[in-house]
C-alpha positions in Angstrom: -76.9 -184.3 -72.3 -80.4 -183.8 -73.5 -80.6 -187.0 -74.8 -79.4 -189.0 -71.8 -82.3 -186.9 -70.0 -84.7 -188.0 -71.9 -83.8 -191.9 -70.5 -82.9 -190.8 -67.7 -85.5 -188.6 -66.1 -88.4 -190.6 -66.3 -86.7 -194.2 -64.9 -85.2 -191.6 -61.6 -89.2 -190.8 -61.2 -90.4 -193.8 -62.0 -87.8 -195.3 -59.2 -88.7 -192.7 -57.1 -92.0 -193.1 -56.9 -92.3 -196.4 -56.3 -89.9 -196.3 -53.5 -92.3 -194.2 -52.2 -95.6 -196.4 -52.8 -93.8 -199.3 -51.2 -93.1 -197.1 -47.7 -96.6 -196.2 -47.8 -98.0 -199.7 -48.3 -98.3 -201.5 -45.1 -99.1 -205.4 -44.9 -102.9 -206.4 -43.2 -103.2 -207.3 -39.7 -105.0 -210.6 -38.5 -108.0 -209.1 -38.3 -107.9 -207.2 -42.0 -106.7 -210.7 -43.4 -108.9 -213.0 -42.1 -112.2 -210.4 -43.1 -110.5 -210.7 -46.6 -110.3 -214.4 -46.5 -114.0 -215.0 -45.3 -114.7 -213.0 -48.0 -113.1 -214.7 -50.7 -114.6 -217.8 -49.5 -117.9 -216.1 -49.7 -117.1 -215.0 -53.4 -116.3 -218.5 -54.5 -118.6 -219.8 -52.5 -121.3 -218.0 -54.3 -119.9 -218.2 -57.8 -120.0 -221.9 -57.5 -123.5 -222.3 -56.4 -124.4 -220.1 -59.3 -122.2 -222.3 -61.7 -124.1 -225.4 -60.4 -127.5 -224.1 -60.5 -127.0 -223.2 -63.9 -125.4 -226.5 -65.0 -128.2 -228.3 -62.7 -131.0 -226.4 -65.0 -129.5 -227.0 -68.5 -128.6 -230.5 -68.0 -132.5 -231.9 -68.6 -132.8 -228.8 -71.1 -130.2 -230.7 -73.2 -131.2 -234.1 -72.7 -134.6 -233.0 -74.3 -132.9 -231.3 -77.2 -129.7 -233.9 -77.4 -132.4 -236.8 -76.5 -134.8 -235.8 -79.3 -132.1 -236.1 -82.1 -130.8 -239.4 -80.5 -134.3 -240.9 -80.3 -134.9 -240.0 -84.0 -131.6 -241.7 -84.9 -132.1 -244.7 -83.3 -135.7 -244.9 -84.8 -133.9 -244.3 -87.9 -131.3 -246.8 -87.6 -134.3 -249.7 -86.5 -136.2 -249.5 -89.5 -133.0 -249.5 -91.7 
């Protein structure tokens, strides 16, 4: 018997205690999940203007450094 315990016990708690977070969870209102919504799109929102200021400012910094290696080749390549 000790031994079936052992399985047993914590899967009955385990069970048990999410029985009991589900009753306790309660879905939002309108109001609650539109405030969450807004606010996602105000997240993503914000992540992707950071994403394309960051792109928009390295985009010339690599031309210059990709540019500089290219220009070199092909100066390289015309007096070949």
């Amino acid at each position: 018997m000790d031994l079936s315990e052992t399985f047993t016990k914590p899967l009955q708690d385990f069970a048990k205690n999410s029985v009991r977070l589900i009753k306790r969870c309660t879905k939002p209102d309108a109001k609650e999940y539109k405030k969450i919504c807004f606010q996602t799109i105000v997240g993503f929102s914000i992540m992707g203007f950071i994403g394309f200021f960051v792109k928009l400012i390295f985009i010339p910094i690599n031309n210059i450094i990709m540019g500089s290696s290219a220009a070199a080749e092909a100066a390289a390549e015309a007096s070949a």
